[in-house]
C-alpha positions as semicolon CSV with decimal commas, in nm:
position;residue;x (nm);y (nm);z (nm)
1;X;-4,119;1,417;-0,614
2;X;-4,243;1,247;-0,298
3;X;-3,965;1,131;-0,025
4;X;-3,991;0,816;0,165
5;X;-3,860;0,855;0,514
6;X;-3,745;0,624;0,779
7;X;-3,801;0,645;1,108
8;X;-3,513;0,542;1,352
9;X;-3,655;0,534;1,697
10;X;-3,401;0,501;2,007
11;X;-3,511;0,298;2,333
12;X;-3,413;0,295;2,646
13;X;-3,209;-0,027;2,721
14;X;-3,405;-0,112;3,100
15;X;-3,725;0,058;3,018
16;X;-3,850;-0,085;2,647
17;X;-4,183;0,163;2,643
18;X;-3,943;0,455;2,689
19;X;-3,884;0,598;2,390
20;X;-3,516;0,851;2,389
21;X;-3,487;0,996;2,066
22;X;-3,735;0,997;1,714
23;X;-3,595;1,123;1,380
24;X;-3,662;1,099;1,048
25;X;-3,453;1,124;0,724
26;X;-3,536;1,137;0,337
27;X;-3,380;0,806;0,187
28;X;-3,333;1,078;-0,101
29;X;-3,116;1,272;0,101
30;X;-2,938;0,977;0,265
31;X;-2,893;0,855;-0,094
32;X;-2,719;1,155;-0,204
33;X;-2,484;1,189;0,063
34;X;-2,385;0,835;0,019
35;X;-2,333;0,842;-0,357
36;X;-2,129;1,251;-0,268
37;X;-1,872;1,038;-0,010
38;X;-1,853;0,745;-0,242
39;X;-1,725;1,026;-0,542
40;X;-1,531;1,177;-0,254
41;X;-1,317;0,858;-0,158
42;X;-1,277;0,777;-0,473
43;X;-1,166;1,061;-0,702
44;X;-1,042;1,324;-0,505
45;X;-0,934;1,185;-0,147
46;X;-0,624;0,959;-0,349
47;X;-0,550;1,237;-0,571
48;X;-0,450;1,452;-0,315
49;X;-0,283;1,156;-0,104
50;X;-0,074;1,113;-0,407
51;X;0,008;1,503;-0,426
52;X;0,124;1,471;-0,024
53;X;0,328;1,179;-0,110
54;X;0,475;1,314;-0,426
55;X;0,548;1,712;-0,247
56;X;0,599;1,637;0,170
57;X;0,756;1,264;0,114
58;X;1,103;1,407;-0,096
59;X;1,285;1,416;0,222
60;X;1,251;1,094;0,303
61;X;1,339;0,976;0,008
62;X;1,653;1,202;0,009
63;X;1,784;1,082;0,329
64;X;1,792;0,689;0,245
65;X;2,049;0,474;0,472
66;X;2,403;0,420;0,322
67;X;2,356;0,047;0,286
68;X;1,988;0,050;0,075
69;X;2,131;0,371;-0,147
70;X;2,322;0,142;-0,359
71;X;2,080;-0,126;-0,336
72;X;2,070;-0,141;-0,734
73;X;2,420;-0,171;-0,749
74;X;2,367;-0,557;-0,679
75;X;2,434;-0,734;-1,039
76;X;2,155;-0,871;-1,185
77;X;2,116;-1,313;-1,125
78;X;1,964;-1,502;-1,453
79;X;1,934;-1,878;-1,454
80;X;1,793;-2,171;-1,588
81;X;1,522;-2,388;-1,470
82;X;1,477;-2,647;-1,684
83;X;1,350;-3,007;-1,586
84;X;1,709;-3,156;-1,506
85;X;1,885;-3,201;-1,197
86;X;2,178;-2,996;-1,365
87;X;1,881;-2,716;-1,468
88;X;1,696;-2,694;-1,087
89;X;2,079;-2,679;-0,898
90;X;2,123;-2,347;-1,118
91;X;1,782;-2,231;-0,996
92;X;1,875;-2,309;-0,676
93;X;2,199;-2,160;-0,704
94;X;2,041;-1,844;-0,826
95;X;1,763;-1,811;-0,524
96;X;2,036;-1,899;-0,292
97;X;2,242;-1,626;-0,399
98;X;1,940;-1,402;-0,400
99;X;1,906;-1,461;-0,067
100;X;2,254;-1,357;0,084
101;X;2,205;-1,045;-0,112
102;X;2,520;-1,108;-0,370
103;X;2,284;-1,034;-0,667
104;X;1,934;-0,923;-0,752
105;X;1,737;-1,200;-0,914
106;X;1,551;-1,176;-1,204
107;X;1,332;-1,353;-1,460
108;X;1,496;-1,522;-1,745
109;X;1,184;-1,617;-1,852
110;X;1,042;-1,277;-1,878
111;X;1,335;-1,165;-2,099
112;X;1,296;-1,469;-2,328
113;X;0,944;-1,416;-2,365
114;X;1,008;-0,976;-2,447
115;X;0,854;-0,922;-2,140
116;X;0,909;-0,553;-2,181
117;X;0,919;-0,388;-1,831
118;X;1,187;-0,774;-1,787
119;X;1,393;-0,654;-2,064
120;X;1,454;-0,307;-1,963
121;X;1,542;-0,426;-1,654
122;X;1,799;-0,660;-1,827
123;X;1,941;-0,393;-2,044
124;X;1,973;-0,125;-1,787
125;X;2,371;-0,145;-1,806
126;X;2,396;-0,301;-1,443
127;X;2,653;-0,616;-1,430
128;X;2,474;-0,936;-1,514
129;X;2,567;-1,296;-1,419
130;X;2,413;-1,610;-1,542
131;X;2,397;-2,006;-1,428
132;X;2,302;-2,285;-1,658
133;X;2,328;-2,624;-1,575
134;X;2,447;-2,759;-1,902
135;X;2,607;-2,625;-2,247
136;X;2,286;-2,545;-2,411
137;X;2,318;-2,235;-2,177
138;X;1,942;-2,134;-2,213
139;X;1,986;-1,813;-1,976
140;X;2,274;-1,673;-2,179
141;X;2,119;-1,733;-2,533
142;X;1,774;-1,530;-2,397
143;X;1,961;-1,245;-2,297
144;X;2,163;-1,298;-2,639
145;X;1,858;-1,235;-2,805
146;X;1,837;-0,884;-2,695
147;X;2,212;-0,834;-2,746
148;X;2,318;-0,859;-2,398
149;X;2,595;-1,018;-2,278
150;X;2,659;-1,133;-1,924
151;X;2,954;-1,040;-1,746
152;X;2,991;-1,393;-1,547
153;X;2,899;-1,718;-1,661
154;X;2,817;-2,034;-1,439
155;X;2,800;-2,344;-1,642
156;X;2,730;-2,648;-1,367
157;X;2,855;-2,974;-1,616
158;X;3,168;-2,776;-1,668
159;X;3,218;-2,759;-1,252
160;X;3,116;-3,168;-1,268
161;X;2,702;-3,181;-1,224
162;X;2,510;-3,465;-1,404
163;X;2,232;-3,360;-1,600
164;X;1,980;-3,620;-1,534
165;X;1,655;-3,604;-1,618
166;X;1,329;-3,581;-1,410
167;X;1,605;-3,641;-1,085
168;X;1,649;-3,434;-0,811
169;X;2,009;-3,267;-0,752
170;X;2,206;-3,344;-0,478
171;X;2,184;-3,106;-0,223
172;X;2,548;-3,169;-0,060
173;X;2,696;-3,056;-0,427
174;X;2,453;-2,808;-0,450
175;X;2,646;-2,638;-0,146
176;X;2,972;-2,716;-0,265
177;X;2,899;-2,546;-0,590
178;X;2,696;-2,281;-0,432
179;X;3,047;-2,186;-0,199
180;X;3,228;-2,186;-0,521
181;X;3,033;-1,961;-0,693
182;X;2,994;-1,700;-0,396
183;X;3,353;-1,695;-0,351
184;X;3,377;-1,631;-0,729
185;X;3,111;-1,340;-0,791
186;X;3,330;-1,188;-0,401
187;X;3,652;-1,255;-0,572
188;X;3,523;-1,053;-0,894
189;X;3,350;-0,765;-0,730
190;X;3,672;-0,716;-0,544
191;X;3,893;-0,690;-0,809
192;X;3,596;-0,454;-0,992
193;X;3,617;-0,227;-0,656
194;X;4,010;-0,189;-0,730
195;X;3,976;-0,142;-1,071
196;X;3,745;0,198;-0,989
């Protein structure tokens, strides 16, 4: 088999008829090495980054700060999100909540639909607290589904929240609710503390 070869020619910058350096390669060769790194990046250089991270990394893992330890201790947060003003204050509520780091929040929908990495999360045995914004209690009848029961239930037309549809909730009863409810899930997970 004949090889085609290229010719890279170097010039001098300030002289142009000064020529600094001729070589030639086979594009055979250059093909080769190209398609040899290519098989090297991509089947064996990951394996063994995933070897160093799975054999060197253990200490690290081992020696996580107090506070992120018992990061899955958090309970998991289901709510609803229907179309309501009632249904977006528990979403709300639920993000909110989220956010301060009270709970972990999760996917209702996921769980409804037998989502089944969602599920397992949902029956994993950690405490579980729901909000729905009106009796139909959408959240709680998902995870009823799959035989799980939540361990604190937020129903918003019980605590005095209009469900009106395609309306916006108000936001100043949205914090009123939402200090309600934090002191609530405090209130329980001190008594649960005691209790242990």
């Amino acid at each position: 088999m004949r090889h085609r070869f290229k010719k890279i020619i170097l010039r001098n910058p300030d002289d142009s008829g000064f020529i600094l350096k001729k070589e030639y390669f086979s594009f055979s060769l250059l093909n080769r090495l190209q398609s040899w790194q290519l098989f090297i990046n991509t089947h064996i250089l990951w394996r063994l980054q995933y070897l160093n991270e799975r054999v060197f990394n253990k200490t690290e893992k081992e020696n996580i700060p107090y506070e992120k330890s018992f990061a899955y201790e958090k309970p998991l947060l289901y709510s609803c999100s229907g179309c309501s003003s009632a249904a977006q204050m528990a979403n709300y509520l639920a993000v909110q909540l989220d956010r301060r780091g009270l709970a972990e929040m999760s996917c209702i929908v996921g769980v409804g639909g037998n989502v089944k990495k969602l599920v397992r999360i949902a029956s994993s045995g950690r405490k579980i607290i729901t909000i729905d914004g009106c009796p139909l209690a959408c959240s709680k009848a998902c995870l009823g589904n799959h035989s799980i029961k939540s361990d604190q239930h937020f129903e918003l037309t019980g605590m005095g929240v209009k469900k009106i549809d395609h309306v916006d909730f108000d936001v100043q009863q949205a914090s009123e609710i939402l200090q309600l409810v934090e002191s609530r899930i405090r209130r329980d997970k001190r008594t649960n503390s005691v209790a242990c």
